[in-house]
C-alpha positions as CSV (number, residue, x, y, z in Angstrom):
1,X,19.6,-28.1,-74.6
2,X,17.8,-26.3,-71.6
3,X,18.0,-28.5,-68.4
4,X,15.3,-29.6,-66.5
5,X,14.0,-27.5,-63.7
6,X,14.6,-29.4,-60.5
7,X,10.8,-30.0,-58.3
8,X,11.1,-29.3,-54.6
9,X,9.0,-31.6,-52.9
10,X,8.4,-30.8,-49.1
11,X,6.9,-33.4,-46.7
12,X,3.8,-31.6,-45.3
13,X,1.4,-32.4,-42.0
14,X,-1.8,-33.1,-42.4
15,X,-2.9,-32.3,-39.2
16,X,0.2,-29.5,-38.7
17,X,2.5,-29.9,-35.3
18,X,1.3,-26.3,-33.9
19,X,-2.3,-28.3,-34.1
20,X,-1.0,-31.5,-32.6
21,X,0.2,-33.4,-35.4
22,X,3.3,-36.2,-35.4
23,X,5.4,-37.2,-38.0
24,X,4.0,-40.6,-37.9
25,X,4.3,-41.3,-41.9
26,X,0.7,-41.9,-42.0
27,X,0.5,-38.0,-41.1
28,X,2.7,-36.8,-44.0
29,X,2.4,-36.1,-47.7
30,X,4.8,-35.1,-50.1
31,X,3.5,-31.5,-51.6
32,X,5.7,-28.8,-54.3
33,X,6.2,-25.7,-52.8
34,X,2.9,-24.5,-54.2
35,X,0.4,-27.1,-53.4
36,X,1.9,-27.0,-49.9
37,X,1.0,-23.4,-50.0
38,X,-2.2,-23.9,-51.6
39,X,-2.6,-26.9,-48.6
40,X,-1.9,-24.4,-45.7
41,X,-4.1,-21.7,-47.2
42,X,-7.1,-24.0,-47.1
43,X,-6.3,-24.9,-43.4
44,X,-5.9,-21.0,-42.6
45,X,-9.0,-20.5,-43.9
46,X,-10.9,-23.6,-42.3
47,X,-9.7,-23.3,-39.1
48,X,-8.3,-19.8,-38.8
49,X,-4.7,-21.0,-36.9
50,X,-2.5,-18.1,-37.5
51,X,0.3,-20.9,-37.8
52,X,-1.3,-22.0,-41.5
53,X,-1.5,-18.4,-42.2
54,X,2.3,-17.4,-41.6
55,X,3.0,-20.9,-43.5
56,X,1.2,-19.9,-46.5
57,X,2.4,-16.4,-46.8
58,X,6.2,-17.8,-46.0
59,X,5.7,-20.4,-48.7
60,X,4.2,-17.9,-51.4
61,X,7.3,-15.7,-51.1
62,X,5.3,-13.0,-48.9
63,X,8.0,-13.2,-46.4
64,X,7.2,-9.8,-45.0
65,X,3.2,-10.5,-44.4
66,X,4.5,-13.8,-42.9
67,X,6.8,-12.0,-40.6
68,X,4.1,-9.5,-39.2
69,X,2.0,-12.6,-39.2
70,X,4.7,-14.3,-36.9
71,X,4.7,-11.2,-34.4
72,X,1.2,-11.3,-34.2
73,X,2.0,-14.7,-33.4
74,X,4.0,-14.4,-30.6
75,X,1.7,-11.9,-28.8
76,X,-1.0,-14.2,-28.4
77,X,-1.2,-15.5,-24.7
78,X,-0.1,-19.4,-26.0
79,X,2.4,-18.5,-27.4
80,X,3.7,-16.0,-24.9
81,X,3.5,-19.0,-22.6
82,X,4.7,-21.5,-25.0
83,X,7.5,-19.3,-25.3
84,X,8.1,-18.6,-21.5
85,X,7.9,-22.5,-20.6
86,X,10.8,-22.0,-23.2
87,X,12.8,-19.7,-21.8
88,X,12.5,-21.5,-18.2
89,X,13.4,-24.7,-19.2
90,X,16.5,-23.6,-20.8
91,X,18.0,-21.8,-17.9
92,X,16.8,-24.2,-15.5
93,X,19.1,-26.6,-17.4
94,X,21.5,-23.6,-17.7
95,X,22.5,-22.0,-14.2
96,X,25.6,-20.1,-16.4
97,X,23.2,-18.5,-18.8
98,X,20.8,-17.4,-16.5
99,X,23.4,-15.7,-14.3
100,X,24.6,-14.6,-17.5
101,X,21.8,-13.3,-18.1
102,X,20.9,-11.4,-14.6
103,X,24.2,-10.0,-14.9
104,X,23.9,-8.2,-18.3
105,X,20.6,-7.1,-17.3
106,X,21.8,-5.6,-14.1
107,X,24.1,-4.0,-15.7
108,X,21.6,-2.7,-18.3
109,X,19.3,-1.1,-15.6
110,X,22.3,0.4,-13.5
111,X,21.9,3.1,-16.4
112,X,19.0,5.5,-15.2
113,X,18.8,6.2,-18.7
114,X,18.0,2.7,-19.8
115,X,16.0,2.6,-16.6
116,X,13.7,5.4,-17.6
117,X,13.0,4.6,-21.0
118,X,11.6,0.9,-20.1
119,X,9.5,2.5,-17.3
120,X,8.3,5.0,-20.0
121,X,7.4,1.8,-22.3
122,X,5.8,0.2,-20.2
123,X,3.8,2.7,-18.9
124,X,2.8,3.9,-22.8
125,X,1.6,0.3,-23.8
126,X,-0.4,0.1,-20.1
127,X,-1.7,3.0,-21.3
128,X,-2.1,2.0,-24.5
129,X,-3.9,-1.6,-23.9
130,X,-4.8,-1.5,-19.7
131,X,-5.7,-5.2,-20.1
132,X,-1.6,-5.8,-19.8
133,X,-1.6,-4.4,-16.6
134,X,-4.3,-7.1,-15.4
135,X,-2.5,-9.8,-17.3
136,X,0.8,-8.5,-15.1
137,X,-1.1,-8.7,-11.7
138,X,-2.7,-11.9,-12.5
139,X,0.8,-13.2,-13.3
140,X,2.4,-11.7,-10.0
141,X,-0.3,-13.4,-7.9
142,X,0.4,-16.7,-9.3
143,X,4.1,-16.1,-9.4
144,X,3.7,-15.6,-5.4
145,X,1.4,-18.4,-4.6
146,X,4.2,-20.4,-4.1
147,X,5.8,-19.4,-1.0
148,X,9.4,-19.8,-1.7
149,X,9.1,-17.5,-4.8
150,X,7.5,-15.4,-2.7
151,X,10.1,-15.4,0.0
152,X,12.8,-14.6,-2.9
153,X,11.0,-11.8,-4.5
154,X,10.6,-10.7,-0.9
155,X,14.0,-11.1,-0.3
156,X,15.6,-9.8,-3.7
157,X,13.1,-6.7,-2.9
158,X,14.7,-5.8,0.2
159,X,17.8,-5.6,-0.9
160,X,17.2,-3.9,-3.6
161,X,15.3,-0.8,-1.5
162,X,18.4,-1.1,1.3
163,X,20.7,-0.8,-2.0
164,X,18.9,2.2,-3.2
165,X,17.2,4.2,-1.4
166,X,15.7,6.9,-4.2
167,X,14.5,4.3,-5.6
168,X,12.3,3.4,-2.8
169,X,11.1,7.0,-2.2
170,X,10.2,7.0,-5.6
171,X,8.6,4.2,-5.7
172,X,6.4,5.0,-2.3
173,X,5.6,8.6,-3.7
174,X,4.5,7.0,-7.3
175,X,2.4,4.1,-5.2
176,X,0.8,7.2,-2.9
177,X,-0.1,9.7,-6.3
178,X,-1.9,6.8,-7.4
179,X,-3.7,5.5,-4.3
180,X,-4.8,9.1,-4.0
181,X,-6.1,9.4,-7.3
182,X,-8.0,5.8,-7.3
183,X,-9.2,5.7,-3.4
184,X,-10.9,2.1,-4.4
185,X,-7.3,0.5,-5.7
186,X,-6.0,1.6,-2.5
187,X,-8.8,0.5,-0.7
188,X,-8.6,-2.8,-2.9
189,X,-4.7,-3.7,-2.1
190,X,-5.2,-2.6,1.7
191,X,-8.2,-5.6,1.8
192,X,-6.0,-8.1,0.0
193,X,-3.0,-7.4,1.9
194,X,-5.4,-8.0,5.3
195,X,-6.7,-11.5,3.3
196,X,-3.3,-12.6,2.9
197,X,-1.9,-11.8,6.2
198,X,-5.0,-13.3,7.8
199,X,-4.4,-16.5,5.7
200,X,-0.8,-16.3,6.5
201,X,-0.1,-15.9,10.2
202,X,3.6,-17.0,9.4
203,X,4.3,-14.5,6.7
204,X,2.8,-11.7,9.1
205,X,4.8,-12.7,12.1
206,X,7.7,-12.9,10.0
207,X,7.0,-9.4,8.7
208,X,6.5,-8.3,12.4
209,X,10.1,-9.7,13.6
210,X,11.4,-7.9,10.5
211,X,9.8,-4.4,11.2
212,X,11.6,-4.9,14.5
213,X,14.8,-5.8,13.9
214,X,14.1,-2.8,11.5
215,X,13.4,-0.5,14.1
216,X,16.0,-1.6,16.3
217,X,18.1,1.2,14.5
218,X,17.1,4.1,16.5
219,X,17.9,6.1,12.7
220,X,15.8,4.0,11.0
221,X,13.2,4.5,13.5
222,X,13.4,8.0,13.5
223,X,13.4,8.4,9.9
224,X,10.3,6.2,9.9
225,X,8.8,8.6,12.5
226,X,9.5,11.9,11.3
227,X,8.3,10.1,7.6
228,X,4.8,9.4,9.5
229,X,4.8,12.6,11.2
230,X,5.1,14.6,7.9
231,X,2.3,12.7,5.9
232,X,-0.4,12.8,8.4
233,X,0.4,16.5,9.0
234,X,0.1,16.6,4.7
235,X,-2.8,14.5,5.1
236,X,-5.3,14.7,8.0
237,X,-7.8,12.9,6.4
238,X,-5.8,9.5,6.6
239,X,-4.8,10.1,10.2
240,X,-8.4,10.5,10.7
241,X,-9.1,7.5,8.6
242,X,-6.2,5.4,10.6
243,X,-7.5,6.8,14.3
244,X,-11.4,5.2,12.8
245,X,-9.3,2.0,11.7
246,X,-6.8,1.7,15.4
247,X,-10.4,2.0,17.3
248,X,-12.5,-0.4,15.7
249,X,-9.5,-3.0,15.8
250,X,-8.9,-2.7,19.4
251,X,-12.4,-2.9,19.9
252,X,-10.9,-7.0,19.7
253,X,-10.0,-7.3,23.4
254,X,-7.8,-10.2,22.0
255,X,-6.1,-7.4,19.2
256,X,-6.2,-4.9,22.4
257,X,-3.9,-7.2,24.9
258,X,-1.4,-8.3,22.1
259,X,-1.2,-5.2,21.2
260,X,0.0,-4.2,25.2
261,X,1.8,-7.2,25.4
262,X,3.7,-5.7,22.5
263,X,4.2,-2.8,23.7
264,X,5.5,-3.8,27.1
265,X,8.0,-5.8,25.9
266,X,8.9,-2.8,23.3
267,X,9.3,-0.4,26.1
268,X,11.2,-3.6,28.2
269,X,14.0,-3.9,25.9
270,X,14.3,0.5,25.3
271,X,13.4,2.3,28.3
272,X,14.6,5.3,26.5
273,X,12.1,4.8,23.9
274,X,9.4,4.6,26.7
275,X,10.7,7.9,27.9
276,X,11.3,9.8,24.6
277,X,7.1,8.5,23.8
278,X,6.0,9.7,27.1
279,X,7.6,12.7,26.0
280,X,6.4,13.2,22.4
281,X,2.6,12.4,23.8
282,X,2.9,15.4,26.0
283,X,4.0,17.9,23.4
284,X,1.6,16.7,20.8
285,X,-1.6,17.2,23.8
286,X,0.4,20.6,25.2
287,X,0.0,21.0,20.8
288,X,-3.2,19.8,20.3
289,X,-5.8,21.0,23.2
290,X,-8.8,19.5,21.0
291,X,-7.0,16.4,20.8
292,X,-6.7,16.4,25.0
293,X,-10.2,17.3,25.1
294,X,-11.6,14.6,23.0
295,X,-9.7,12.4,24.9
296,X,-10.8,13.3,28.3
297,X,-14.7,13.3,27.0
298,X,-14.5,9.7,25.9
299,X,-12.3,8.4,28.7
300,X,-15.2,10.1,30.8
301,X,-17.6,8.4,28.5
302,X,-15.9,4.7,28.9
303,X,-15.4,5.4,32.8
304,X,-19.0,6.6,33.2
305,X,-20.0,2.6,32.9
306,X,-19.5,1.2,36.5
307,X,-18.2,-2.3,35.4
308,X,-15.1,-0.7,33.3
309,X,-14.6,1.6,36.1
310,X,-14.1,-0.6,38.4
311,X,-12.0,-3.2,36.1
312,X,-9.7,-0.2,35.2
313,X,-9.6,0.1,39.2
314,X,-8.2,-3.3,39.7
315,X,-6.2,-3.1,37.3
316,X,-4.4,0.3,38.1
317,X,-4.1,-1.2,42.3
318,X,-2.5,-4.3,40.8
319,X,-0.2,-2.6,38.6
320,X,1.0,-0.1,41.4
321,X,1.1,-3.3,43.7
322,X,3.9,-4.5,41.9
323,X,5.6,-1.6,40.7
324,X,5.6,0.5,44.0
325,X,8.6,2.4,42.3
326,X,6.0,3.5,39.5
327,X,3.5,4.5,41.8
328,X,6.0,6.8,43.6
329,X,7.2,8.4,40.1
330,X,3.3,8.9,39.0
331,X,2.1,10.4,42.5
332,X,5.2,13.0,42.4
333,X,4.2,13.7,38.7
334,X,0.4,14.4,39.6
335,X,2.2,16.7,42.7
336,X,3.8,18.9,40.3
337,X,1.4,18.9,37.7
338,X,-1.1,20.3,40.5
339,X,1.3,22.8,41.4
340,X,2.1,24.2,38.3
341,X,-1.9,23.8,37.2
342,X,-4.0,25.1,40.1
343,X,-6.9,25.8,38.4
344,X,-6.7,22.2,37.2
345,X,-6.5,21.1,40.2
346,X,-9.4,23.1,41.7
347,X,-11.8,21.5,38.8
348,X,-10.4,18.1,39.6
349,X,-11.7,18.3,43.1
350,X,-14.9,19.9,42.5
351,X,-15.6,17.6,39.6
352,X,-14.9,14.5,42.3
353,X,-17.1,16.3,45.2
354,X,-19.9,16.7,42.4
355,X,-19.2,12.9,41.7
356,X,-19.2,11.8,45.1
357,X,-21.9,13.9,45.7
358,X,-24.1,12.3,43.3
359,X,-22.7,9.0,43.8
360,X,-22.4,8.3,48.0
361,X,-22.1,4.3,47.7
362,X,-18.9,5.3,45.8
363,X,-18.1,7.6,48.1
364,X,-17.9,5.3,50.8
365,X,-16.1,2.6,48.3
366,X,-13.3,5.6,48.3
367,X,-13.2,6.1,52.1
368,X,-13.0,2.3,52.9
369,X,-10.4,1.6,50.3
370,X,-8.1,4.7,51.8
371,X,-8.8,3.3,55.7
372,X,-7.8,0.2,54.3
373,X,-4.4,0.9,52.4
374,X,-3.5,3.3,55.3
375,X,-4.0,0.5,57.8
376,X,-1.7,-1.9,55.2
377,X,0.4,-0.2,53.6
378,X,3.8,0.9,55.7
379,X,4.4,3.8,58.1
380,X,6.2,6.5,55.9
381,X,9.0,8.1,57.6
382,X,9.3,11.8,57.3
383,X,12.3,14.2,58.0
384,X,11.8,17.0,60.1
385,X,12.4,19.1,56.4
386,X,9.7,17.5,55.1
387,X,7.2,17.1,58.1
388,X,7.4,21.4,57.9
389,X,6.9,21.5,54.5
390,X,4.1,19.5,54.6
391,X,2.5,21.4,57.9
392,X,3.5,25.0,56.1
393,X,1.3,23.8,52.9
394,X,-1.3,22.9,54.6
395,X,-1.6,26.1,57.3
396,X,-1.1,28.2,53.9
397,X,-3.7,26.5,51.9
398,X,-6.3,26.6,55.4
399,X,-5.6,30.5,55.6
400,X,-6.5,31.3,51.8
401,X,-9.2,29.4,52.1
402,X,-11.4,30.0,54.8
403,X,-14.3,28.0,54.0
404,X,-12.5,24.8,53.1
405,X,-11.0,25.0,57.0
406,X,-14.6,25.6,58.0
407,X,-15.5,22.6,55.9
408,X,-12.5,20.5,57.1
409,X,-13.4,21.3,60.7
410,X,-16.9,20.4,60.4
411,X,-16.1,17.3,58.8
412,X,-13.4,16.4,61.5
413,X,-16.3,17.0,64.4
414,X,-18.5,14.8,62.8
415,X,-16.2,11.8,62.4
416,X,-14.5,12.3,66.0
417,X,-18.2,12.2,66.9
418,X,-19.4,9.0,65.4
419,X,-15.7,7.7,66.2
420,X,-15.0,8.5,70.2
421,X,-12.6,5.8,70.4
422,X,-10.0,7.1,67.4
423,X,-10.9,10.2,68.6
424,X,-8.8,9.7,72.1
425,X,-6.0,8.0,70.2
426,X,-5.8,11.0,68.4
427,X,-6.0,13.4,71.6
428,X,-3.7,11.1,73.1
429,X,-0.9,11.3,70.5
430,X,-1.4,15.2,70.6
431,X,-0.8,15.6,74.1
432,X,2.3,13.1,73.9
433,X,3.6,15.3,71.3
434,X,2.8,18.7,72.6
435,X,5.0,17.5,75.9
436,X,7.7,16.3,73.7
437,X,7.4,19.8,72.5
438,X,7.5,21.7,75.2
439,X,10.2,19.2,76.8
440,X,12.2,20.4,73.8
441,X,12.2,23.8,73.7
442,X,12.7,23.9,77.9
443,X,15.7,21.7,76.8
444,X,17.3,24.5,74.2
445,X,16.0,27.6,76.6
446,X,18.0,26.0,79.7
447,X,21.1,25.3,77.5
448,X,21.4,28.7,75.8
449,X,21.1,30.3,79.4
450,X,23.4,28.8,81.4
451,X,27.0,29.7,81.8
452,X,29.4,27.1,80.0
453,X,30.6,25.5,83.6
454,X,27.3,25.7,85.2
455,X,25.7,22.0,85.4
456,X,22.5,21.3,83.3
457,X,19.2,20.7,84.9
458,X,17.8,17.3,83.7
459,X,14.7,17.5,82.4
460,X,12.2,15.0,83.3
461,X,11.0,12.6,79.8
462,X,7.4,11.5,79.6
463,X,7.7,8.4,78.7
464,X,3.8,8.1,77.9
């Protein structure tokens, strides 16, 4: 006697769980395998859930069209999130399994092989669908809107560059082939980056004190250097682009004096640094001629407005005022740049007599303000070394140059003229040290003559 085939019954969901159903009784029926099938076919084809669709095919005996159907599943975005809210709940309540985790995959990517192929996949299927590189930024930006994931990512990047440093050249020469390639992503991420520092003065001082501390390490910072150096010699159009950008930010007065405030206290804390720049901006002008020029023509252009003239005036007298030591340094510095440059020098002065010229008010400006720090500043004592030097310069210069002494003399008559008074002063000083002159040399002439034993006639000391 055959025995009787034994029914399955399976309690099925009206409304299913994946569409928000409960197990409340009054939401369950008792169904065979087939009529629960034949149930989940009619709600595939009602509502189109691909949930009722891999049910139905699973309950038919399709397994296989079920399976692809449950991998098409998973790639929809609910379920990707569905399954990501998942995955962080369980090692939130999991610390061991996450580390777990982070440890085999560390171990999986220390393998440049292993490395390599998942960049290669991931660039095929970016390539393949460019919608998942979207999906990826838009997930990134709300990953960092919280600040302290933001800070850890930050962090966990840093030491990951520090830790490997191909890595990081790689990754700046892959980020500059494709900037160069799409100009607007780069221009793109260069006005986000702006947005986010402008909404996040913390996060850019905080990247500021980190560049320093950076550059505190005078290898670093020469690495960085020569790094700069190289791409804007490889790319001229950017260090034109950044020169356009530097100038229409420090157009900002406000951008303009932090940025010297910066810079002092850089050059504060490493004198050396101050020197080597000084330095570096001399060969790249001795290098660059054009450069000097353009330089000079809009430093003319700025100065030729009378207001920022005289503010830069002000400036450069206060500064000297309290830095007398600078002043010295710079006025010995202009002294042997004349003297090594004398053509310079003669198109210096005839570019200030043609200004002076066309300009007497500031002229006389000039004049008053030398009478002025003559009469305030202190005597300067020369040596006798010095005092000939300085006589033997200007009796050489007078003798090649005729027509300035002719000038100079002129000029001299004129002002004694209008000036009778400083003119006896200055008569009067002459004479005193003409006699102290002559009183000098009778001095040496009676010594040298005289026998050894024969007493020395005293000779008599103005005392005028």
């Amino acid at each position: 006697m055959k025995k009787k085939s034994k029914i399955v019954y399976h309690n099925h969901h009206i409304i299913p769980r994946h569409a928000g159903g409960t197990d409340d009784p009054s939401n369950l029926i008792r169904l065979t395998i087939p009529e629960h099938a034949e149930a989940h076919r009619v709600l595939f084809e009602q509502h189109g859930r691909l949930g009722d669709k891999m049910a139905w095919k699973m309950l038919s005996g399709k397994t296989d069209e079920g399976e692809l159907v449950r991998i098409e599943m998973a790639r929809t975005p609910e379920a990707r999130q569905k399954n990501s809210d998942t995955h962080k709940a369980f090692y939130a309540n999991n610390p061991e399994a996450r580390q777990k985790m982070s440890d085999r995959g560390k171990a999986f990517y220390a393998i440049p092989e292993n490395r390599q192929k998942q960049s290669d996949g991931v660039k095929s299927r970016i390539a393949a669908d460019p919608s998942i590189l979207q999906r990826m930024s838009a997930a990134q930006k709300a990953r960092c809107a919280d600040p302290k994931e933001r800070q850890k990512l930050a962090e966990r990047l840093s030491a990951y560059h520090v830790n490997n440093p191909d890595a990081y050249r790689r990754q700046g020469e892959a980020t500059t082939a494709r900037f160069a390639n799409d100009p607007e992503a780069g221009r793109k991420l260069g006005e986000s980056i702006k947005e986010f520092y402008v909404n996040n003065p913390d996060a850019r001082q905080k990247e500021t004190d980190a560049q320093i501390a950076r550059c505190a390490d005078p290898d670093v910072r020469q690495k960085m250097s020569k790094a700069q150096k190289k791409y804007f010699e490889d790319n001229p159009d950017a260090r034109q682009k950044v020169s356009e950008a530097n100038i229409v930010r420090f157009a900002d007065p406000k951008e303009r004096q932090k940025m010297r405030d910066a810079q002092k206290l850089s050059y504060a804390n490493n004198p050396d640094r101050a020197v080597k720049q000084g330095e570096s901006i001399k060969e790249f002008y001795v290098n660059n001629p054009d450069a000097r020029q353009k330089i000079s023509e809009r430093q003319k252009a700025r100065c030729a407005d009378p207001a920022v003239r005289q503010k830069m005036s002000k400036k450069m007298t206060a500064y000297h005022a309290n830095n007398p030591d600078m002043r010295l340094k710079n006025a010995e510095t202009m002294k042997a740049y004349y003297a090594d440059n004398p053509d310079r020098r003669r198109r210096q002065g005839e570019a200030t007599r043609a200004r002076y010229a066309n300009d007497p008010d500031a002229s006389e400006k000039w004049s008053a303000a030398v009478k002025k720090g003559w009469k305030t500043r202190p005597r300067q004592e020369y040596s006798d070394e010095k005092r000939k030097e300085m006589s033997d310069r200007g009796t050489a210069f007078y003798a090649n140059n005729p027509e300035a002494r002719r000038k100079a003399s002129e000029k001299a008559t004129a002002y004694y003229a209008n000036n009778p008074d400083h003119a006896k002063k200055i008569s009067d000083a002459s004479k005193r040290g003409w006699e102290k002159r002559r009183a000098r040399e009778a001095r040496e002439a009676n010594e040298d003559t005289l026998p050894f034993d024969q007493p020395r006639v005293p000779v008599k000391k103005n005392r005028g």
